[in-house]
Structures are given as C-alpha cells and as structure tokens.
C-alpha positions in Angstrom: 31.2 -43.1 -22.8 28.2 -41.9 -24.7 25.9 -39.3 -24.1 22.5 -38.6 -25.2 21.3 -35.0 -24.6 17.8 -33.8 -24.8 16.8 -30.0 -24.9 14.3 -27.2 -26.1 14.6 -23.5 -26.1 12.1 -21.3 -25.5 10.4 -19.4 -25.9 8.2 -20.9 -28.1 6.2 -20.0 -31.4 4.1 -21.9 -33.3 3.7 -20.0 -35.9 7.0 -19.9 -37.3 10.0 -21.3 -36.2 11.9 -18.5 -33.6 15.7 -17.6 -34.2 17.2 -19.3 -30.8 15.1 -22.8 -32.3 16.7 -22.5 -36.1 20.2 -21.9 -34.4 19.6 -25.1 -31.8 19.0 -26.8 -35.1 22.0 -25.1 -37.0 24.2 -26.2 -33.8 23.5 -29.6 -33.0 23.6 -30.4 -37.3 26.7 -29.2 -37.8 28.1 -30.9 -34.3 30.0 -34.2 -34.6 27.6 -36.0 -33.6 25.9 -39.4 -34.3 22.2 -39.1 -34.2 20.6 -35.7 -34.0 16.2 -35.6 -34.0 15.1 -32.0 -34.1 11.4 -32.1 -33.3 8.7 -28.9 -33.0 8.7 -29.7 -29.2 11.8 -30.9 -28.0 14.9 -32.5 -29.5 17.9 -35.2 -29.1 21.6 -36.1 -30.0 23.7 -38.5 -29.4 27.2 -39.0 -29.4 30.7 -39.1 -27.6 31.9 -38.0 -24.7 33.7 -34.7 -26.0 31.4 -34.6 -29.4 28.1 -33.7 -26.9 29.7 -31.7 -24.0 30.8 -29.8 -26.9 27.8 -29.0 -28.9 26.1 -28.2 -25.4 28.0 -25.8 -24.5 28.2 -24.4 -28.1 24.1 -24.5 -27.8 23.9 -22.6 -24.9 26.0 -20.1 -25.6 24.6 -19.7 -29.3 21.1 -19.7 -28.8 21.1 -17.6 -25.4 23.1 -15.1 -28.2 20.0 -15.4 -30.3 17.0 -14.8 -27.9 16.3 -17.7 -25.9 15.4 -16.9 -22.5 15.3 -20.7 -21.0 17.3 -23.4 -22.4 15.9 -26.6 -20.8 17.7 -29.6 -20.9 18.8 -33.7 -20.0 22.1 -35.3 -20.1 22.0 -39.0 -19.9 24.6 -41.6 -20.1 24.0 -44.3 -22.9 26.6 -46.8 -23.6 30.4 -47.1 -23.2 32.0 -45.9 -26.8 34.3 -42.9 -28.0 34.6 -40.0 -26.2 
C-alpha cells in the first residue's frame, strides 16, 4: 500500500523558518521516501507502507523534541505498491 501524508507544525513564523519546521524538513528528506514537497504552509510525502508510518512517527517525536506545540496532520491511502 501507499501512503501519502500531509502535515505542518506550528507554531508558525514568517519571518524565519522556526526549529520544529527545519527539523520536519530535515526528517521527512532524509526518510525513504518517494516524493517529499516541503512548502512555507504545509507539506507532503509519499511512499510505502513502512517508509511513511516511519518517518511519521520519527516527525512527531523529533519536532515535538524541538518546540512544536501542534503537529497537524493527514494520512491518506494512495495506491497499492511496497510497503
């Protein structure tokens, strides 16, 4: 099965980029993962099974670690493939 998963962490600056949001990004890059979009206002990654339960939980624990104080976020099913 695939996964996609969509998330931001907040809170947010828009001034410069906060800690929890450059280790989101640090997290999800160095995942094993196909696709990964990091975007000012929300970002997505896509991959198997295993590859995005994974990096989730590794981006939850990680960023919480760093300062985030909500961690929104969407898993959806995508496609049949390597888990």
């Amino acid at each position: 099965m695939r996964l996609r998963v969509e998330f931001t962490t907040e809170p947010f600056d828009l001034d410069e980029a906060p800690a929890h949001a450059l280790v989101a990004r640090e997290v999800v890059e160095a995942a094993e993962l196909d696709a990964v979009d990091v975007g000012p206002f929300g970002n997505t990654a896509e991959g198997g099974t295993d590859a995005v339960l994974t990096a989730v939980d590794a981006l939850l624990r990680k960023t919480l670690e760093a300062g985030a104080t909500r961690i929104s976020l969407q898993v959806n099913v995508v496609g049949e493939g390597d888990q």
